[in-house]
C-alpha positions in Angstrom: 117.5 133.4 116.6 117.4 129.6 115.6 114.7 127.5 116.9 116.2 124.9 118.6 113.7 122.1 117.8 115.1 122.4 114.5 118.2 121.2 112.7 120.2 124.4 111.5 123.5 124.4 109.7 124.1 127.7 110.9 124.2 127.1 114.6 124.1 123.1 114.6 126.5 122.1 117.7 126.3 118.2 118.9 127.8 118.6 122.4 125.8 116.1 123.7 128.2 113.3 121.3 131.7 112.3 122.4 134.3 114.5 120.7 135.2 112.2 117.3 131.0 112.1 116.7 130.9 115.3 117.5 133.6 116.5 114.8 132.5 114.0 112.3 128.7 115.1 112.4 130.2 118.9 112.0 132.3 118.4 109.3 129.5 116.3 107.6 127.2 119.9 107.6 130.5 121.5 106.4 131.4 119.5 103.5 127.6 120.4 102.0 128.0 123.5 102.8 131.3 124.1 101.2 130.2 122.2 98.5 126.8 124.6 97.9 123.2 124.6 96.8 123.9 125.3 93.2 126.5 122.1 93.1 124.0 120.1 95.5 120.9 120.3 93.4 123.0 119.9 89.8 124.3 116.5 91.1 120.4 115.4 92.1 119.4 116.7 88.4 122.4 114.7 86.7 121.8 111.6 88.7 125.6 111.5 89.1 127.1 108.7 91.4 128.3 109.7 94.5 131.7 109.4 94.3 132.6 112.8 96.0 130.9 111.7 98.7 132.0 108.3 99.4 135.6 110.0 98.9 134.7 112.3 101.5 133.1 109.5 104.3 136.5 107.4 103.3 139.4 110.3 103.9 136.7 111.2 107.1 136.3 107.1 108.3 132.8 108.5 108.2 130.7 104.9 107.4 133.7 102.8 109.6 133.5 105.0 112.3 129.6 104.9 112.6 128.9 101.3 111.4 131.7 99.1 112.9 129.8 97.7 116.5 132.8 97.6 119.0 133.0 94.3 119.0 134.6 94.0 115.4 136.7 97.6 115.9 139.8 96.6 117.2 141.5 99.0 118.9 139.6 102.1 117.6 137.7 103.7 120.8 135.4 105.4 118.4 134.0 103.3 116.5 130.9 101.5 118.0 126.7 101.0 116.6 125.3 103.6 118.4 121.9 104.2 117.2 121.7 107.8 118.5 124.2 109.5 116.1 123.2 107.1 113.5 120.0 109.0 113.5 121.9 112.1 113.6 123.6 111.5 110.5 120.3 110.5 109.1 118.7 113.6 110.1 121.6 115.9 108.2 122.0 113.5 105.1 118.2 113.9 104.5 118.5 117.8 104.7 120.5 118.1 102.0 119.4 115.3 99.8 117.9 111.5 100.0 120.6 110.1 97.4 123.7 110.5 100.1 120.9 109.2 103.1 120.3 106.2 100.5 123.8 105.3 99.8 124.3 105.1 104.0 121.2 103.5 104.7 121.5 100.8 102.0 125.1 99.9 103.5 123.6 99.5 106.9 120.8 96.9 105.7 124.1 94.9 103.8 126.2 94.7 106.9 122.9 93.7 109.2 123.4 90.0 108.3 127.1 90.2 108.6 127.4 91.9 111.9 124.6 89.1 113.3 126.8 86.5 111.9 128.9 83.8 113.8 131.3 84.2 110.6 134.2 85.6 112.1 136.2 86.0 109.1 132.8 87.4 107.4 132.9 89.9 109.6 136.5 90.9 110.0 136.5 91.5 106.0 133.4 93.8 106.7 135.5 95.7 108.8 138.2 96.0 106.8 135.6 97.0 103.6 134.3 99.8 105.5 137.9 101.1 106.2 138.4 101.0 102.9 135.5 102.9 102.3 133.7 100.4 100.5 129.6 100.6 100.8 127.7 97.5 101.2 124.4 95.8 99.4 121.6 94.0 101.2 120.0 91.3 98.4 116.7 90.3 99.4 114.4 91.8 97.2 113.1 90.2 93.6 111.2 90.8 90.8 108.6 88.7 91.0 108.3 87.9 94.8 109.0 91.4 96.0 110.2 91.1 99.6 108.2 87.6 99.9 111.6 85.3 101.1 109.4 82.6 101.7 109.2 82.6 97.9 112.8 83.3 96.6 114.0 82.0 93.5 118.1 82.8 94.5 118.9 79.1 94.4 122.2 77.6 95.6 123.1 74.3 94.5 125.6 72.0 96.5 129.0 72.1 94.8 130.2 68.9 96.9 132.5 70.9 98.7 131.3 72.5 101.1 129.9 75.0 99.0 127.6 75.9 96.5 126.8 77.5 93.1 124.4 80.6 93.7 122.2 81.5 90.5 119.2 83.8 90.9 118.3 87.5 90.0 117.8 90.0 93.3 115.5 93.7 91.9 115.7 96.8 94.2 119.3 96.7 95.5 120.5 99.8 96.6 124.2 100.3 95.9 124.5 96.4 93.7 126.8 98.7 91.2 129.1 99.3 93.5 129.0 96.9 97.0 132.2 95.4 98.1 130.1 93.1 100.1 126.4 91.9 99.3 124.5 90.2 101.7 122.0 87.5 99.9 119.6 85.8 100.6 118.7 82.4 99.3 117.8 78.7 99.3 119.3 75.9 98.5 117.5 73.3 96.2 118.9 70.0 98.0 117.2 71.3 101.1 113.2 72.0 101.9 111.4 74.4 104.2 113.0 77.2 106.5 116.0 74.9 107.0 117.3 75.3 103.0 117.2 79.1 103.8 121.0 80.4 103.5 122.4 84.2 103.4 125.6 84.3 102.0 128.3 87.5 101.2 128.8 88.1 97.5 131.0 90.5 95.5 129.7 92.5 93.1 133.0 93.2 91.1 133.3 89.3 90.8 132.9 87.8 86.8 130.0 85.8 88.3 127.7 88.6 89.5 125.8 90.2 86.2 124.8 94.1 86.9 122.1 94.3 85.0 120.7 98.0 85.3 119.4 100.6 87.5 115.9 100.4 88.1 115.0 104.0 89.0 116.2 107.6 87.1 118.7 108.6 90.2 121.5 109.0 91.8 120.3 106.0 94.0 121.4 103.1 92.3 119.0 100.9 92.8 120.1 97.8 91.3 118.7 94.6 89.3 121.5 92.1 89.3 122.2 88.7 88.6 124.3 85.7 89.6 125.2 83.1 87.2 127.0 80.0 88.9 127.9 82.1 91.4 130.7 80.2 94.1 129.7 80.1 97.6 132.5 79.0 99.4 131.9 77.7 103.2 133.5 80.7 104.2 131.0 82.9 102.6 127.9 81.2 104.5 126.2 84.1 106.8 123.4 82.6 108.3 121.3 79.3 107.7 118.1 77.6 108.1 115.6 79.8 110.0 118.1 82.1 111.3 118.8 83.1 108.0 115.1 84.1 108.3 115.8 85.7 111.2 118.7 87.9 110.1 116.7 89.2 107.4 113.6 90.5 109.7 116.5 91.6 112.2 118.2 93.3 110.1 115.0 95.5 108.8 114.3 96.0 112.5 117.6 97.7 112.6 118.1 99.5 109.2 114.4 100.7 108.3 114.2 102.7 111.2 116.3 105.1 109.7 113.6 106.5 107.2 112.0 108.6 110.0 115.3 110.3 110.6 115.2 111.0 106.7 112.2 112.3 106.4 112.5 114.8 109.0 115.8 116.2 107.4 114.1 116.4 104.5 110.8 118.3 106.0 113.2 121.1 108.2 115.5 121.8 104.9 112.1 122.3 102.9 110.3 124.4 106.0 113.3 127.3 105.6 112.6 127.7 102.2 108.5 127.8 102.2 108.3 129.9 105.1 111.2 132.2 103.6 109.4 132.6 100.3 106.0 132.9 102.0 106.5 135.7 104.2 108.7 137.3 101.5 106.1 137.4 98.8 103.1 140.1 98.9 100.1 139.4 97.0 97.2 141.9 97.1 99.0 144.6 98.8 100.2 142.1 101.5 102.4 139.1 102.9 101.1 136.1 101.8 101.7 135.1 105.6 99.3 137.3 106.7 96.3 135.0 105.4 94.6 133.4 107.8 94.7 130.0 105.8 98.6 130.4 105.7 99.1 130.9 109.0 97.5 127.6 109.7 98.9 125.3 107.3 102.4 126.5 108.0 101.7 126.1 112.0 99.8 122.7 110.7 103.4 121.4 109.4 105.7 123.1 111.6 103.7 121.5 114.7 103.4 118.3 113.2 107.4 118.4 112.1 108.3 119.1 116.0 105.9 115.5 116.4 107.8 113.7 114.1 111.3 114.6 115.8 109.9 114.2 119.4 108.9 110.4 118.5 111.9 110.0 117.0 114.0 110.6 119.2 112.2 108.8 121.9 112.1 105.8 119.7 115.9 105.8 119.9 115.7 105.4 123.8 113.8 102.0 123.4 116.0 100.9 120.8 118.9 101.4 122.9 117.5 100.1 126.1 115.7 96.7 124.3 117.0 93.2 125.8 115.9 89.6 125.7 113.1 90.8 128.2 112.5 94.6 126.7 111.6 94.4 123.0 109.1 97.5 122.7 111.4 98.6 119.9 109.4 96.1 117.7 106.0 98.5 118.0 108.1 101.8 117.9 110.2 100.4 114.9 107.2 100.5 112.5 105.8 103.3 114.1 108.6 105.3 112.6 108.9 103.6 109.0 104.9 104.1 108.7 103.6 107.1 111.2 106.9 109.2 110.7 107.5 108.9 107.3 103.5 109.4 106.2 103.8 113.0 108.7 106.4 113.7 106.8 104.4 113.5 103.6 101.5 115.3 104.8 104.6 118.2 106.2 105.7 118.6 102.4 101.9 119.2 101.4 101.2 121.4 103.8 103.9 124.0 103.0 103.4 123.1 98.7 99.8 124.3 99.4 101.6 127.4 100.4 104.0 128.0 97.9 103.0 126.5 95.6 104.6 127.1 92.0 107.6 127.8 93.8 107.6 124.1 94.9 108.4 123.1 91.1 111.6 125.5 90.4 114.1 123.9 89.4 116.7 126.1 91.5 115.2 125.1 95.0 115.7 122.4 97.1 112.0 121.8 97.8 111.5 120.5 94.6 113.6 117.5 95.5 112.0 117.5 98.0 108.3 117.1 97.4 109.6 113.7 95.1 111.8 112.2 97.6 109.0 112.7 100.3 107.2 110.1 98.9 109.6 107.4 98.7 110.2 107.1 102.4 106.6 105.1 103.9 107.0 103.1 100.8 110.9 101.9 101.2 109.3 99.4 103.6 106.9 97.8 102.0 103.8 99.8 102.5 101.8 102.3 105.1 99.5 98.5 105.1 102.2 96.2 105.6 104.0 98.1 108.7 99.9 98.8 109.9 98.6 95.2 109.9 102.3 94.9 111.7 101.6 97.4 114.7 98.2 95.7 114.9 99.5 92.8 116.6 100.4 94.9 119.4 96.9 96.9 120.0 95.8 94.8 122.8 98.5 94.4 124.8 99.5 97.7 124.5 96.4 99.6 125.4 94.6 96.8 127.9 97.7 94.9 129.2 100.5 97.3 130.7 103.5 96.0 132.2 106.0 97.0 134.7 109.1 98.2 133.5 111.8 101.1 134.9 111.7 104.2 133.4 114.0 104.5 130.3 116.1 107.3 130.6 117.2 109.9 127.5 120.3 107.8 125.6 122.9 110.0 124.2 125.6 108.0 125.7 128.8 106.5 124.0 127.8 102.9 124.3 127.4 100.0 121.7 123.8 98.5 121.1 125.1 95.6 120.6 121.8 94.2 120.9 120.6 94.9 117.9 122.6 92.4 116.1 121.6 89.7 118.7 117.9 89.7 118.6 117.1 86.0 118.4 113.9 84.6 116.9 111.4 87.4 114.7 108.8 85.9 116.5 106.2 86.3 119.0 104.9 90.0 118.6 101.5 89.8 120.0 103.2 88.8 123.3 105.6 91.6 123.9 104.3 94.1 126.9 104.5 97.4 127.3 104.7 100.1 130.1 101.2 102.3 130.7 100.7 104.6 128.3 98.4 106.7 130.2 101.7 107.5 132.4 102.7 110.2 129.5 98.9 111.8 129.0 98.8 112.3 132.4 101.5 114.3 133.1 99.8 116.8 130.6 96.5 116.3 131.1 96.1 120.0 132.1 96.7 121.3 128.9 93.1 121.2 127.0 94.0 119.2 123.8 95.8 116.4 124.9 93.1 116.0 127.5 90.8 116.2 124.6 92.8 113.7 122.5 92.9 111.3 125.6 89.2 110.7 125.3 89.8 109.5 121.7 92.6 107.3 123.2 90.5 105.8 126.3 87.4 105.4 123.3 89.9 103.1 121.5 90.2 101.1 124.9 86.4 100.9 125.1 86.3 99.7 121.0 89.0 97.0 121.8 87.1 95.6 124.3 83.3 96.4 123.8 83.0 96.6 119.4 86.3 94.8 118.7 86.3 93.3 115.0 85.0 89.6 115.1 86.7 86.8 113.8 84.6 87.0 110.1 85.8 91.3 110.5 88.8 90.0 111.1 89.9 88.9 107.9 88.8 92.4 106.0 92.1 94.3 106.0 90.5 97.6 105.0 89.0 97.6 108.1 91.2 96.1 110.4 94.0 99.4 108.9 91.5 101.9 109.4 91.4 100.7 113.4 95.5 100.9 112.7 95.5 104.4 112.2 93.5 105.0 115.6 96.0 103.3 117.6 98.8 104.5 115.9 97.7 107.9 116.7 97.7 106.9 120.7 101.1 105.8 120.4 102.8 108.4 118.2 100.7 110.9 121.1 102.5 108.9 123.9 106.0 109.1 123.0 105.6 112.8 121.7 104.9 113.1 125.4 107.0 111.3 126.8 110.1 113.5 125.4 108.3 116.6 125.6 108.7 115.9 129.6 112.8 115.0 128.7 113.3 117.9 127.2 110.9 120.5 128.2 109.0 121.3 124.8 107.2 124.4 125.3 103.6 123.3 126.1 101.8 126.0 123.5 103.6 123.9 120.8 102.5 120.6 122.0 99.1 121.9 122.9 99.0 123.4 118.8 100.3 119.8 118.5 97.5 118.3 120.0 94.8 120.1 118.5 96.0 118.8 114.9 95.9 115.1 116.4 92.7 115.6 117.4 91.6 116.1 113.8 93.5 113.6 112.8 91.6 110.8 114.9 88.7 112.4 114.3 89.2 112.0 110.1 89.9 108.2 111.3 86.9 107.5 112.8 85.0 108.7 110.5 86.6 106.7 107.9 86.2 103.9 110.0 82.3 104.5 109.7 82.2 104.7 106.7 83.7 100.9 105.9 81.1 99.0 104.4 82.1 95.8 106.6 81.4 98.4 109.7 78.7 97.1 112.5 76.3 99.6 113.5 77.7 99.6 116.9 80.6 100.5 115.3 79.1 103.0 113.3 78.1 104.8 116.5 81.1 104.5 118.3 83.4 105.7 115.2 81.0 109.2 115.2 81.2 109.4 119.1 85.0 108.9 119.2 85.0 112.2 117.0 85.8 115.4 118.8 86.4 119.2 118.1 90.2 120.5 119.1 89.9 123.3 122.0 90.6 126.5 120.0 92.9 129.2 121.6 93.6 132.0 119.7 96.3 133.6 122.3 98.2 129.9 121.4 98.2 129.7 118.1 99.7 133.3 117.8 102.4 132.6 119.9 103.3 129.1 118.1 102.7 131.4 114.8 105.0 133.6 116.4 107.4 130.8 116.4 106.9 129.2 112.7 107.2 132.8 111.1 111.0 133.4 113.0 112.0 130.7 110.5 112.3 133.4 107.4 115.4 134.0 106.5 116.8 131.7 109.8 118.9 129.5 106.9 119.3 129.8 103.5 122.2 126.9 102.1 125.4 128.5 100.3 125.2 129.2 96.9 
């Protein structure tokens, strides 16, 4: 019997979509599986482009259908931004391989600053792209500045016209070999400060734009390009002055949420094979399951897996409920790029502790796996970047809750339209939140997540009893290690909160518990050990630390649970 918290080929039925999502996410699964693991893995070892898939999406309207907000859809009733099957598709494209989730994920960033855009005719030849099947290029990375646009060297120079002349080189472009439209970002040189800032749509089949190579050994072309007196025309202007600045930040708040969807596809693929070939292989006269060490690192990543998805999908709900006057997204939205993506990580190691050779062969998809893994938290920057980032809402989040109404589960057929109207990327350390303490207590009867809400109300007393000074303030090392704490609390809280959505089976999220328990506990004493650390800090890291509740009769039954995935999928040959 599959287990429903995981994504399985075999059984996988989206009722909840509309009909047209429904059929498109199902013949998704089916074109993989048609196509088979032996074909799958040979185009991931031949870094072929994908050009059988982007055949596929276009004869489907797979990208137009799923990227095209309502507002710039015509007359097509199907065709909306909903972020809900978005991270569906995520979810299924990571399964069977990060190049395919790339090639998507990259066209969302490129059409961010388009679909924000008062350009109507800039956006009505994005529409027209995507039904052409085109995929799209998001140009804000260089080689020397990194993601630092304050610093960009893509200069446009005023061609008298109305236009300019775009010359500059853009590093890390997903898709720059092949991008019917490429949103860049720039400056212009007759103009100074966040006022010069322009983003402009470029094509990168035009004689001025210079492909220059692929930057990583892949299927993901991940571009270095170059324009060369590149023409701007006034119809090409996206954005300028500081809400240029704004669509680029905007647009990461929309696009780099889908890693955690990724990552999880990538962790449920590679948990049917590990457990498969573990409790499959005898060693000493027995199944190498039956080791007590096994059984807890495979529980260890199945548990945390189910965490992952639970945030996940909750994280959806906020996105699709934010407003003017409800931007919690911005907290959840690097909760997902940093706290997802790093589970997913520690997922993959878990199970490679278990299998380990096995993990290397070059006919499994684990292999691809345990590399691709580690590209997710650092597709965003860094774990530190989207840390210091969640930071800025510690105090308001824990000390300062707000009212708001309850936000319901969003599977419904609506357009987030707000996502491409999110006005200034300012202002974070004011946005308020609802009580967390809401979700812990509607499980505080079960014995680890009361135990792990003694960490979280510890953290309250830090913040406002051992809090970093302003001299503390400026040592990052520190300051992340205080990250990691209160990440924990809110990666806990919305676990919860869906768990009570959808009824997760409380031995799971107890097992769940007891691993976040650990995992605060490794914090703090980390956060001991910093050598900027007070010795009041030093004694509250070591009394923040706490043993999980150990249930033997629970951990079976979850076992129970992780070992039913043998044999549950195996891809096509």
């Amino acid at each position: 019997m599959a287990d429903p918290l995981l994504f399985n080929p075999r059984t996988y039925d989206p009722a909840h979509f509309d009909p047209e999502t429904r059929r498109l996410l199902r013949a998704t699964v089916d074109w993989f599986e048609t196509r088979g693991k032996r074909k799958l893995i040979e185009d991931y070892r031949s870094r072929a482009w994908l050009s059988d898939f982007l055949a596929f999406s276009t004869k489907e309207g797979l990208f137009a259908t799923f990227l095209t907000p309502a507002a710039a859809a015509g007359d097509s009733a199907d065709k909306r931004w909903d972020t809900a099957r978005i991270a569906a598709l995520n979810e299924i494209f990571g399964f069977y391989g990060l190049d395919y989730w790339y090639a998507w994920q990259v066209t969302i960033l490129g059409l961010g600053p388009v679909w924000q855009s008062d350009n109507a005719a800039a956006r009505d030849r994005a529409a027209e792209l995507l039904e052409q099947g085109e995929v799209f290029a998001f140009g804000l990375s260089e080689k020397t500045h990194g993601a630092d646009i304050y610093s960009t060297d893509m200069l446009l120079e005023p061609d008298g016209e109305g236009g300019f002349r775009a010359t500059g080189s853009k590093y890390y472009i997903g898709n720059g070999n092949a991008a019917g439209l490429v949103s860049v970002f720039g400056r212009r040189t007759d103009v100074e400060g966040p006022e010069g800032y322009v983003f402009f749509a470029a094509d990168s089949r035009h004689e001025a734009y210079h492909l220059v190579k692929n930057v990583v050994d892949s299927s993901k072309y991940v571009s270095e390009f170059r324009l060369e007196n590149y023409p701007v025309a006034a119809a090409d202007v996206l954005h300028t002055g500081q809400a240029a600045f704004d669509a680029a930040l905007n647009t990461v708040n929309v696009g780099k949420f889908n890693l955690c969807t990724a990552s999880i596809g990538i962790c449920e693929h590679a948990m049917y094979e590990a457990v498969t070939h573990a409790h499959n292989r005898v060693l000493y006269g027995r199944p190498v399951t039956a080791f007590p060490h096994v059984r807890r690192e495979l529980t260890d990543a199945y548990v945390r897996l189910v965490g992952m998805k639970l945030f996940s999908d909750r994280a959806v709900d906020y996105f699709r409920t934010a407003g003017p006057d409800d931007r919690r997204y911005l907290l959840f939205n690097p909760m997902t790029k940093m706290k997802v993506t790093t589970e997913g990580e520690k997922v993959i190691d878990l199970m490679w502790d278990v299998i380990a050779a096995k993990g290397f062969e070059k006919d499994t998809y684990f292999a691809q796996a345990a590399s691709e893994i580690r590209g997710l938290p650092k597709l965003e920057g860094t774990v530190h970047v989207n840390l210091a980032l969640i930071l800025k809402f510690m105090g308001n989040h824990l000390l300062n809750p707000a009212e708001y109404a309850p936000v319901p589960t969003r599977l419904d057929a609506a357009d987030d339209a707000f996502l491409f109207r999110q006005g200034p990327a300012r202002g974070l350390s004011a946005v308020r939140f609802h009580d967390w303490r809401t979700a812990y207590d509607g499980y505080a009867h079960l014995p680890n997540v009361a135990r792990f809400r003694e960490q979280a109300d510890a953290l309250c007393a830090f913040v406002t009893t051992a809090a970093p000074d302003k001299e503390q303030s400026r040592d990052l090392d520190l300051l992340l290690a205080v990250g990691q704490l209160f990440a924990l609390v809110v990666h806990g809280q919305l676990i919860l909160e869906q768990a009570a959505l959808t009824g997760t089976e409380e031995d799971v999220l107890d097992e769940l518990f007891a691993v976040l328990v650990r995992d605060y506990s490794a914090h703090a004493v980390e956060l001991h050990g910093k050598d900027s650390a007070t010795e009041e800090q030093q004694e509250w890291a070591l009394g923040a630390v706490r043993r999980p509740v150990v249930d033997a009769a629970r951990s079976a039954r979850v076992w129970e649970r992780v070992e039913a995935l043998s044999g549950a999928y195996e891809m096509a040959p």
